[in-house]
TORFI-533170 format. One record per atom (N, C-alpha, C): residue in one letter; z, y, x. Coordinates in pm, whole numbers, padded with zeros to 5 digits, always signed. Last residue first. Example, Ala and Ser with C-alpha at 12.3 -4.5 7.8 and 13.67 -1.06 7.14 Angstrom:
S+00708-00225+01285/S+00714-00106+01367/S+00787+00003+01290/A+00780-00569+01319/A+00780-00450+01230/A+00780-00330+01320/
This chain:
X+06595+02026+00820/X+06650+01969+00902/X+06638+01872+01015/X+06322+02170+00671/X+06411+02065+00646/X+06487+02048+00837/X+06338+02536+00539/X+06248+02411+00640/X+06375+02330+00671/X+06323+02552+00203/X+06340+02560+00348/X+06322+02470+00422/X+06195+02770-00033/X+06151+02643-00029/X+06229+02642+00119/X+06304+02812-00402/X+06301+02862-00270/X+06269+02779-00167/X+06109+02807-00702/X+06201+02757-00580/X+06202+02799-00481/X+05990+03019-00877/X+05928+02895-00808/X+06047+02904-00697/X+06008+03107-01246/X+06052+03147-01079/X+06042+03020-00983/X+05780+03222-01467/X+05827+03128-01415/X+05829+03150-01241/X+05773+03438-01726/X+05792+03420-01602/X+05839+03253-01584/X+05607+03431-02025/X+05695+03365-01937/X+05700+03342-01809/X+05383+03498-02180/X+05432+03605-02076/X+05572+03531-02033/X+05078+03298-02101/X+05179+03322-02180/X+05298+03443-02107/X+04868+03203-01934/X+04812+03264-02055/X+04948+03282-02216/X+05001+03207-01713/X+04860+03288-01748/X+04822+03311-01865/X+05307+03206-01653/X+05175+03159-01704/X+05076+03226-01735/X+05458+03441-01394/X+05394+03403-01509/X+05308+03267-01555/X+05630+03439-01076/X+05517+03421-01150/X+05526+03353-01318/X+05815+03606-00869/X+05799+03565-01003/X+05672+03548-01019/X+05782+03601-00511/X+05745+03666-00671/X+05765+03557-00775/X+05937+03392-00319/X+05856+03432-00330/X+05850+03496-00499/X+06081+03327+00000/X+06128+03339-00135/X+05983+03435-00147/X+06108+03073+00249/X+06053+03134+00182/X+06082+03190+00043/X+06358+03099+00537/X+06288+03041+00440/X+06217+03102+00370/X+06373+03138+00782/X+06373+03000+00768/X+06330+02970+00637/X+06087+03388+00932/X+06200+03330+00849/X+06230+03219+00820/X+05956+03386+01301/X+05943+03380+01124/X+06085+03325+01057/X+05940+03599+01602/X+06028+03504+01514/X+05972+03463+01372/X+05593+03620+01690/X+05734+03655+01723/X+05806+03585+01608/X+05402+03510+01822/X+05388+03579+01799/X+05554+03683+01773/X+05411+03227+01819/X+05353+03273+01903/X+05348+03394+01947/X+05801+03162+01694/X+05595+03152+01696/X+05562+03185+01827/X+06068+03008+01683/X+06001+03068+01722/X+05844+03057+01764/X+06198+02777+01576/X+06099+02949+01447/X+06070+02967+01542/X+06281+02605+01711/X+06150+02570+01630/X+06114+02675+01510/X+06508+02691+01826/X+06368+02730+01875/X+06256+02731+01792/X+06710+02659+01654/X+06652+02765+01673/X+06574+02784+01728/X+06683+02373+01658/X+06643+02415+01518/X+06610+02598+01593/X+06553+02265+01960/X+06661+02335+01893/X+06602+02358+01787/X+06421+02122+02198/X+06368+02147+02041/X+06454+02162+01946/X+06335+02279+02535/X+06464+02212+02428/X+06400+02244+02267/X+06107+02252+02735/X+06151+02316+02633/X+06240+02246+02536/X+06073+02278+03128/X+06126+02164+02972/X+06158+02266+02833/X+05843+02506+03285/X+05997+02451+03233/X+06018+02352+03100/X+05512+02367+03322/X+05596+02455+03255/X+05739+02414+03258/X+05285+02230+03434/X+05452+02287+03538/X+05522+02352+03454/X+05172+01990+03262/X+05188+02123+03320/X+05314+02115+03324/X+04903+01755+03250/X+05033+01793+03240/X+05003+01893+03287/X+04660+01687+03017/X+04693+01741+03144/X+04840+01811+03179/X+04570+01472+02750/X+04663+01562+02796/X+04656+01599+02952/X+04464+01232+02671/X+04342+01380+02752/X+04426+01513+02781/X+04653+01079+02543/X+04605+01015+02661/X+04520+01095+02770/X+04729+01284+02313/X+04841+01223+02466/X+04745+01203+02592/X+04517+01221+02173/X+04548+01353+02216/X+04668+01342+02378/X+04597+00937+02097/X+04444+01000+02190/X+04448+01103+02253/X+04779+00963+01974/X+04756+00919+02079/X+04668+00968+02204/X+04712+01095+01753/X+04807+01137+01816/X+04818+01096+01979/X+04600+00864+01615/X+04505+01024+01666/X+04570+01093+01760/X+04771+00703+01542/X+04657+00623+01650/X+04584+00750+01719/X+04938+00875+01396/X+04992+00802+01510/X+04890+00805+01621/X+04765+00877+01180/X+04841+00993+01287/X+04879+00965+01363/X+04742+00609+01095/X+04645+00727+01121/X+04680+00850+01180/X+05004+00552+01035/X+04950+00505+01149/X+04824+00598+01159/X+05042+00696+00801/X+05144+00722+00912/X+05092+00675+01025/X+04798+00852+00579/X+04885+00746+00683/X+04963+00732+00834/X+04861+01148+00453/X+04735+01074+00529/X+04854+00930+00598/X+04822+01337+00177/X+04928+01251+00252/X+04802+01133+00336/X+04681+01584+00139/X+04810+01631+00154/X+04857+01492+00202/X+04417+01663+00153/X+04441+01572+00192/X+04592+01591+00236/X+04315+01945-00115/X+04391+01913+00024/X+04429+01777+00061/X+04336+01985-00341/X+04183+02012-00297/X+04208+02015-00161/X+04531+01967-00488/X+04448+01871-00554/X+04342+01871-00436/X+04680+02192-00493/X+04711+02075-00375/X+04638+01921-00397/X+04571+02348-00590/X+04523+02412-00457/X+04555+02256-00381/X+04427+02322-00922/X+04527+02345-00805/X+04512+02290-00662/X+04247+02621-01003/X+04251+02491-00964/X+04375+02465-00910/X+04018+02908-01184/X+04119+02881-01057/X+04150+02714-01086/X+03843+02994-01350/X+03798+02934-01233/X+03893+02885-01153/X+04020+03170-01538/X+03935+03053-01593/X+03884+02917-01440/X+04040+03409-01370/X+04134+03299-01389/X+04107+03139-01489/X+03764+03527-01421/X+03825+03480-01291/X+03955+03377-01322/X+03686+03516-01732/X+03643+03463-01633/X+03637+03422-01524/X+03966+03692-01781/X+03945+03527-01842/X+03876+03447-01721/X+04034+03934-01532/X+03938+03897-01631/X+03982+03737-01594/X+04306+04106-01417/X+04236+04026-01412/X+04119+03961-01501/X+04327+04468-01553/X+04394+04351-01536/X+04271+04226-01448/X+04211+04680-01304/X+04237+04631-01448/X+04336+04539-01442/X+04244+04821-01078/X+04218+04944-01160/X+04199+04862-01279/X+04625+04797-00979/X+04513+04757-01028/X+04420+04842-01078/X+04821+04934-00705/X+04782+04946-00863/X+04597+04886-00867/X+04918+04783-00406/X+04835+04934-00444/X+04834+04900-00588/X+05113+04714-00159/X+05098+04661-00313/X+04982+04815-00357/X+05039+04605+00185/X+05124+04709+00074/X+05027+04688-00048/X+05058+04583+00550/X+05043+04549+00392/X+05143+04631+00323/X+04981+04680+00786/X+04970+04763+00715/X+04987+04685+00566/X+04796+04406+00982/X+04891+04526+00953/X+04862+04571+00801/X+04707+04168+01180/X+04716+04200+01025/X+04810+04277+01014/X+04551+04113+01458/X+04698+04138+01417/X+04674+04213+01278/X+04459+03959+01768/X+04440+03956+01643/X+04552+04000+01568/X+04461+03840+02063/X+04462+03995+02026/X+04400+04046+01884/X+04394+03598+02091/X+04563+03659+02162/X+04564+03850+02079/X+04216+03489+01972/X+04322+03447+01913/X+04446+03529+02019/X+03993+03768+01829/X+04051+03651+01917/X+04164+03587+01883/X+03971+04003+01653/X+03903+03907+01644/X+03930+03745+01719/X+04107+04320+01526/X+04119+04235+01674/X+04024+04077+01615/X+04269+04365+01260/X+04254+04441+01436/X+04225+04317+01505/X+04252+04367+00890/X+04277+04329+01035/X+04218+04455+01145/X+04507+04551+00643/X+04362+04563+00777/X+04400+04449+00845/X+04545+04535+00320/X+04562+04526+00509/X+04459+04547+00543/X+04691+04494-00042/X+04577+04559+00076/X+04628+04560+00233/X+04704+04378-00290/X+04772+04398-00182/X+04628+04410-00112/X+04727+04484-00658/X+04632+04379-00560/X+04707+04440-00431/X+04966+04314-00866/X+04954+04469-00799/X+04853+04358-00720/X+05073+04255-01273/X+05049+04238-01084/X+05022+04329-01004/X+05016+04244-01495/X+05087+04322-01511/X+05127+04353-01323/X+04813+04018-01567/X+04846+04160-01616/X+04872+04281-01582/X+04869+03789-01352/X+04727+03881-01395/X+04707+03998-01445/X+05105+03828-01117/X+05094+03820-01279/X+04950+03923-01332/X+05117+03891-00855/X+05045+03823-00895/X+05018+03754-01023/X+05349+04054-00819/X+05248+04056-00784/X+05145+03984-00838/X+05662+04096-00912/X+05580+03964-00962/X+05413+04013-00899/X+05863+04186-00672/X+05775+04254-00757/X+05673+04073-00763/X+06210+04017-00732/X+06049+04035-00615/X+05948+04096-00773/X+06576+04148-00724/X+06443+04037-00745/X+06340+04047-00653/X+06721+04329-00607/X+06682+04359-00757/X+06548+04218-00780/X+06904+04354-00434/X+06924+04204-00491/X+06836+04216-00674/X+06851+04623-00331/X+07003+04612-00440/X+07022+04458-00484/X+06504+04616-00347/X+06603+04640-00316/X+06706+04628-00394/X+06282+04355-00364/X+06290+04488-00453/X+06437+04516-00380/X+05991+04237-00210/X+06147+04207-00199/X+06193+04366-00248/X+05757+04232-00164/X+05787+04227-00319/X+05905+04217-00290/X+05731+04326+00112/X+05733+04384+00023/X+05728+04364-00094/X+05810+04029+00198/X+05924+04181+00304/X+05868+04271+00173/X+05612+03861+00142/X+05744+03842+00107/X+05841+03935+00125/X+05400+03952+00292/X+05378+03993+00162/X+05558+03902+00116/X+05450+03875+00549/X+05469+03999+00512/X+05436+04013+00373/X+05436+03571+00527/X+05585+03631+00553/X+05563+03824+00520/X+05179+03597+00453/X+05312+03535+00341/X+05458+03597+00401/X+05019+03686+00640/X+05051+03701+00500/X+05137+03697+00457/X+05077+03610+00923/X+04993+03728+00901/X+05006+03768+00751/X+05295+03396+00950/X+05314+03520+01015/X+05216+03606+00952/X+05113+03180+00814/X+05217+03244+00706/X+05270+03336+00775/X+04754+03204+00854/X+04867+03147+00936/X+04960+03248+00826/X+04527+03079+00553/X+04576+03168+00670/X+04721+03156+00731/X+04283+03066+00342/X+04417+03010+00424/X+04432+03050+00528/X+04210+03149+00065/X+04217+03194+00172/X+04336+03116+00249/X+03913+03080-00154/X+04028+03012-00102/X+04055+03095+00008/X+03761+03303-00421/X+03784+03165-00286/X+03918+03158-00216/X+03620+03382-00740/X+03745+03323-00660/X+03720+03246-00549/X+03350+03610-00682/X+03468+03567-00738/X+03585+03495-00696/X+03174+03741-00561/X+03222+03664-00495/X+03300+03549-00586/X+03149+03974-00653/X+03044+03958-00723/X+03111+03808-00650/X+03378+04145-00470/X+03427+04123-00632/X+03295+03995-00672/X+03197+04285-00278/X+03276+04142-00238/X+03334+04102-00373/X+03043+04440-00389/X+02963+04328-00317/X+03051+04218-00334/X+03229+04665-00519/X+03155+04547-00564/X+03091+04452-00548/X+03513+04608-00264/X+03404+04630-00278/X+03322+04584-00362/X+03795+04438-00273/X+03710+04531-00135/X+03614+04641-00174/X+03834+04256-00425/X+03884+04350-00484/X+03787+04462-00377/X+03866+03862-00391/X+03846+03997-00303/X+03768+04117-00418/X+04105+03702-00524/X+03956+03750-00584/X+03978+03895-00487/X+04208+03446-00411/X+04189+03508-00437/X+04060+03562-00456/X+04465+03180-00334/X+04314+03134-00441/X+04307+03319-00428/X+04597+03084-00002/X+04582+03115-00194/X+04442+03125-00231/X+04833+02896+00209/X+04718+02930+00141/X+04714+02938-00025/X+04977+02957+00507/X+04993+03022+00370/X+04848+03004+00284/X+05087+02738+00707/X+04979+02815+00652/X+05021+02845+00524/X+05323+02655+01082/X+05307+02714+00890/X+05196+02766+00824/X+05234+02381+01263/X+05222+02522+01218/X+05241+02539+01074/X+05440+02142+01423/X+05333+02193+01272/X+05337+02309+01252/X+05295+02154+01803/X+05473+02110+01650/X+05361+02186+01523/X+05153+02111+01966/X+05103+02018+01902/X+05249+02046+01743/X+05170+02410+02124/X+05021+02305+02052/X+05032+02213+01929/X+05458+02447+02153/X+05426+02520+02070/X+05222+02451+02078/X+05484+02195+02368/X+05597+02185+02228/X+05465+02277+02132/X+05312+02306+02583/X+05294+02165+02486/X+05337+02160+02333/X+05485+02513+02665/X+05308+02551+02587/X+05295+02424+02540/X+05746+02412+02725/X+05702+02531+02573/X+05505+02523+02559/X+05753+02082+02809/X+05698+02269+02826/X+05695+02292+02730/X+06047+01871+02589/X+05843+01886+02593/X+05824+02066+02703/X+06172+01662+02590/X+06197+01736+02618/X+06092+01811+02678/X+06132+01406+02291/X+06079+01442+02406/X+06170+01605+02444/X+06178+01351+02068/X+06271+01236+02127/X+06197+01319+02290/X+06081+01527+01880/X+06242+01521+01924/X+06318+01461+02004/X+05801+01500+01933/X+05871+01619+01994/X+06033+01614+01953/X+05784+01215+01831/X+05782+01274+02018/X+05820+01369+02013/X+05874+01313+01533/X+05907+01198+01625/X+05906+01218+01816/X+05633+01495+01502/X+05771+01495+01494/X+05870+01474+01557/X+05417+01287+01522/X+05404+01391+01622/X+05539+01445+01634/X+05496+01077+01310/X+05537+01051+01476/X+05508+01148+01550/X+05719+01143+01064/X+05600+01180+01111/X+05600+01154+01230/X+05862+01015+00739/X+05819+00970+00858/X+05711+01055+00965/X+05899+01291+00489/X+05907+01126+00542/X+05848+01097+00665/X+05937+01540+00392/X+06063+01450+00428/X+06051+01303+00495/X+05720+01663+00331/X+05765+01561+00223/X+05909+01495+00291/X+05639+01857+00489/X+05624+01902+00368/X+05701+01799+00241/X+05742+01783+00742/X+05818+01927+00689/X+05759+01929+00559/X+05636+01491+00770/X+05777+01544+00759/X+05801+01641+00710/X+05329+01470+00690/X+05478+01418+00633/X+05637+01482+00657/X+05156+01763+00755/X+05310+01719+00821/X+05349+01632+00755/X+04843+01728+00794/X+04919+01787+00678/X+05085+01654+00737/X+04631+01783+01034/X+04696+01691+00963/X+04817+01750+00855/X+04332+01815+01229/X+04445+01858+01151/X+04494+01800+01036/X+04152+01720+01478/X+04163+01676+01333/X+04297+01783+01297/X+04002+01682+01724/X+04078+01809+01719/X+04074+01813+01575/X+03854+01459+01803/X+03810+01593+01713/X+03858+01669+01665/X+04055+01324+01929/X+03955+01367+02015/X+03834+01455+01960/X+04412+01470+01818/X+04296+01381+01845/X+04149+01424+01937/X+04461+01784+01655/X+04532+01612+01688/X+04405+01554+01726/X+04487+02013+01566/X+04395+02005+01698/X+04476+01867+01709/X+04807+02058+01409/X+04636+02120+01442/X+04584+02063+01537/X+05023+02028+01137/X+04950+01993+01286/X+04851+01999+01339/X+05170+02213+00914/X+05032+02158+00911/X+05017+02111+01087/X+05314+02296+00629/X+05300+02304+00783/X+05196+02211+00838/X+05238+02507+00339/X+05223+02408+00423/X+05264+02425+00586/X+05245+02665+00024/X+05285+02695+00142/X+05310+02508+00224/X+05015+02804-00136/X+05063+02667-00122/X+05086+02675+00041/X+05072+03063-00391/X+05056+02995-00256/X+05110+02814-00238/X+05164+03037-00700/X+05033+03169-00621/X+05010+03108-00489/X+05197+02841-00948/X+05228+02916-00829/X+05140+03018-00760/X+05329+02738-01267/X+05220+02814-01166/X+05269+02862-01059/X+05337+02424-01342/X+05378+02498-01339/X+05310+02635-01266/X+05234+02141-01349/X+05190+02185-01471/X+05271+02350-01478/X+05459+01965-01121/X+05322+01965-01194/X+05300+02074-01299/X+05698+02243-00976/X+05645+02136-01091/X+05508+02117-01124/X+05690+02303-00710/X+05685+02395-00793/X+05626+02261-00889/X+05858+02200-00493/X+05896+02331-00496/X+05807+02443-00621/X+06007+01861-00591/X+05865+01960-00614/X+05887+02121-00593/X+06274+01740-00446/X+06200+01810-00546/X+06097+01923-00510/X+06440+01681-00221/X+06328+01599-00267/X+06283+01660-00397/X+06598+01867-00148/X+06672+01816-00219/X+06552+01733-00299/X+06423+02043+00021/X+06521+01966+00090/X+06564+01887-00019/X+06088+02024-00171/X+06221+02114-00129/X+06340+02006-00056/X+05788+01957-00103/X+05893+01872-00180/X+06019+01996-00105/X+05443+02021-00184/X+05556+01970-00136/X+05672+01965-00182/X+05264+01879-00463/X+05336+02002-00418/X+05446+01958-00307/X+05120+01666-00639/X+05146+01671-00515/X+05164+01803-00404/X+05035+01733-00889/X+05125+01669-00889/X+05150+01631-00736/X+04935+02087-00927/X+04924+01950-00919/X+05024+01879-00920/X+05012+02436-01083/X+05019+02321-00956/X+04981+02170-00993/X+04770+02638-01132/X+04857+02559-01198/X+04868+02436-01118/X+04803+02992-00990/X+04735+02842-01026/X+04837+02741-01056/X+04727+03339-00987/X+04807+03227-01001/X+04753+03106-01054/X+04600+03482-00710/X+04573+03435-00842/X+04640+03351-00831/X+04558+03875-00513/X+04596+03676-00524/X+04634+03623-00658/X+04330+04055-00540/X+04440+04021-00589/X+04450+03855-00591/X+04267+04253-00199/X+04278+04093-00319/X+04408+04126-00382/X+04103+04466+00053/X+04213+04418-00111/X+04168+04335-00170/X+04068+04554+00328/X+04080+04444+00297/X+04155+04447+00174/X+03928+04695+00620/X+04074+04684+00602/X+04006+04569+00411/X+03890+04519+00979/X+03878+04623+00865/X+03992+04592+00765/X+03732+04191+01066/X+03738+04318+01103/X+03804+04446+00960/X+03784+03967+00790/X+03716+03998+00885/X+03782+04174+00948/X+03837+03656+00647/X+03911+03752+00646/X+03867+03866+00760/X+03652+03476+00385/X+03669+03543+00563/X+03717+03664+00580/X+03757+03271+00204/X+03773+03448+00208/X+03795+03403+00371/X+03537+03007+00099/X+03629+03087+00186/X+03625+03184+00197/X+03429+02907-00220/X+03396+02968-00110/X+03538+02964-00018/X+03338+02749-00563/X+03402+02790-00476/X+03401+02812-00328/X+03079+02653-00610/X+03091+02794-00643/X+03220+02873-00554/X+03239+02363-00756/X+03122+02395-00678/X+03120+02577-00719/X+03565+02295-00657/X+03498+02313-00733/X+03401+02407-00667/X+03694+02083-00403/X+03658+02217-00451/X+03539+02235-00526/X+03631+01746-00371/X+03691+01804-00506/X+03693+01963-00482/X+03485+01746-00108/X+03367+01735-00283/X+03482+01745-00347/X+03639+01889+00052/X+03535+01933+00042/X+03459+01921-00119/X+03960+01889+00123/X+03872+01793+00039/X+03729+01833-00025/X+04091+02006+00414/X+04000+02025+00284/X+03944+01933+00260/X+04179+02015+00668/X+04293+01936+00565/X+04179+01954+00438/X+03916+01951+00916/X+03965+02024+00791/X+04071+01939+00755/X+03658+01985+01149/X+03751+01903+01118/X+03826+02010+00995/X+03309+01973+01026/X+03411+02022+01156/X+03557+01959+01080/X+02978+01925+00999/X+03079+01890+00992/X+03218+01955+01092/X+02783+02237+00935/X+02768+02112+01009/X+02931+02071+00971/X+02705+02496+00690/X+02731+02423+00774/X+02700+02293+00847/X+02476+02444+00495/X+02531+02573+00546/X+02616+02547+00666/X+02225+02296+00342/X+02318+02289+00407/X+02356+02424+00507/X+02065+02447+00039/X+02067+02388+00190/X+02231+02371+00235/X+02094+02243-00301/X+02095+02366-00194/X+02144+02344-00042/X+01756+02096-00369/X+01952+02111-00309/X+01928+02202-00220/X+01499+02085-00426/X+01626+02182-00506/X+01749+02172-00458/X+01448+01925-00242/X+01347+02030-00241/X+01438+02118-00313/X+01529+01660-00379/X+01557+01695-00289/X+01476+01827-00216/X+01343+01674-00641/X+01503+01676-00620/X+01564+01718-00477/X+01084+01624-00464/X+01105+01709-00568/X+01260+01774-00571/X+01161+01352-00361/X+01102+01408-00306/X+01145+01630-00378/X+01199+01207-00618/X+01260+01224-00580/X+01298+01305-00430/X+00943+01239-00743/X+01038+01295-00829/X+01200+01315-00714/X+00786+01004-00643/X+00759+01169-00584/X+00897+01266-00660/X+00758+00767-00579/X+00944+00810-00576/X+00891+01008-00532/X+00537+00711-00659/X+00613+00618-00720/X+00781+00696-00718/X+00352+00865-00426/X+00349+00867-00623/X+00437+00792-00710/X+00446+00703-00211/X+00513+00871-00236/X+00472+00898-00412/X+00264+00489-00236/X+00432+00463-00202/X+00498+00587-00255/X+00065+00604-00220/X+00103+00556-00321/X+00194+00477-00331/X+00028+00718+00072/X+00019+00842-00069/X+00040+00740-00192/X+00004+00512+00180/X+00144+00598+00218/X+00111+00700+00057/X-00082+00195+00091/X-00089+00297+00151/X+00010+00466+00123/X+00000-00120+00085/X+00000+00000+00000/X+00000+00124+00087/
């Protein structure tokens, strides 16, 4: 059978493939569950300049991390605005990232594990211990270009956001937290970045500015929960065996021994973070009941 009547039999499918949309990337490593983000959904590149979102409240999943006292820091079917994670970066020989059993669920983690049973250099300790990310669902506010965007995902280290958007909904006198992120009645937050690298990058200037509406149906219609669209529990030996690898292309260094004191383990790269997180009141979306989301701390 000759080639032009092999192709008249599966031309339709030829066709189909002519309508997907191109590939935009190449593969790279992620905690993201790529085919459950809903299609349309994007990443907020957080770039040069200065920068307004209003962050969106979402209705949590059934796999939220877990508060010291093994409870959900925010109930299935409840709303939150961030999904606050620690996270292990650059594991393995594709530099994989891993979502912490330990700091988010309490259970078993062997990167954990070596850094307690080890007396690790500070530049080792601070590579491989779990970094904190702050990630939310927002609608960049910037510009009508960037609004036409609608909802994407922003994840980002919890020194550049979360810990500063926690310093200003904090109302004075023990007066609560400005609910920010109540579609209604919320405030969009505005920054700048500075700087592009990783030693000389720095998010300033946050602060609550007035909506010029409320949120629209159509944007909060789109939102998801955040911990549905994350490889939140990966096997204990699968970290392990990656973990390894990373050991085995290790190059030692002369650095002094670093002790893994509870008080060391705030200290960033950057400078101290809080032990714990308290965050805004949030609403249901489509009811005016605040709902207050747990305080969440880092486990022991």
């Amino acid at each position: 059978m000759s080639f032009r009547s092999r192709m008249a039999k599966k031309k339709n499918g030829l066709k189909a493939r002519h309508n997907q949309a191109p590939k935009t990337s190449g593969r790279y490593p992620t905690v993201f569950l790529k085919a459950k983000i809903p299609t349309g959904i994007d990443f907020f590149r957080c770039s040069e300049g200065q920068h307004i979102v209003d962050i969106l409240p979402w209705e949590a999943g059934p796999d939220m991390p877990l508060d010291e006292q093994n409870v959900p820091v925010t109930e299935e079917g409840d709303f939150d605005y961030v999904l606050d994670l620690f996270v292990h970066q650059n594991v393995g020989s594709v530099n994989q990232p891993y979502v912490c059993p330990y700091e988010n669920f309490g259970l078993p983690c062997p990167i954990c594990e070596y850094v307690k049973a080890n007396r690790l250099p500070k530049k080792e300790w601070s590579k491989i211990r779990a970094k904190r990310r702050s990630i939310y669902l927002v609608w960049d506010r910037t510009n009508p270009e960037e609004e036409k965007k609608g909802v994407q995902i922003f994840d980002a280290a919890h020194f550049f956001m979360e810990e500063k958007i926690d310093e200003i909904a904090r109302l004075p006198r023990g007066g609560g937290y400005i609910p920010f992120s109540d579609p209604d009645e919320g405030k969009s937050i505005c920054w700048s970045r500075k700087g592009t690298g990783q030693e000389n990058t720095a998010y300033l200037g946050h602060r609550f500015i007035d909506r010029e509406s409320a949120i629209p149906d159509r944007i909060l219609d789109k939102t998801f929960a955040l911990d549905q669209v994350i490889t939140m529990h990966t096997d204990y030996d699968e970290i392990k065996n990656a973990f390894n690898s990373t050991l085995k292309n290790e190059t030692p260094t002369e650095d002094e021994p670093f002790e893994d004191s509870e008080e060391e383990q705030e200290v960033p790269e950057e400078k101290s973070k809080p032990k714990t997180t308290k965050s805004a009141t949030k609403p249901a979306v489509k009811k005016k009941v605040v709902v207050k989301r747990k305080i969440r701390t880092r486990k022991k």
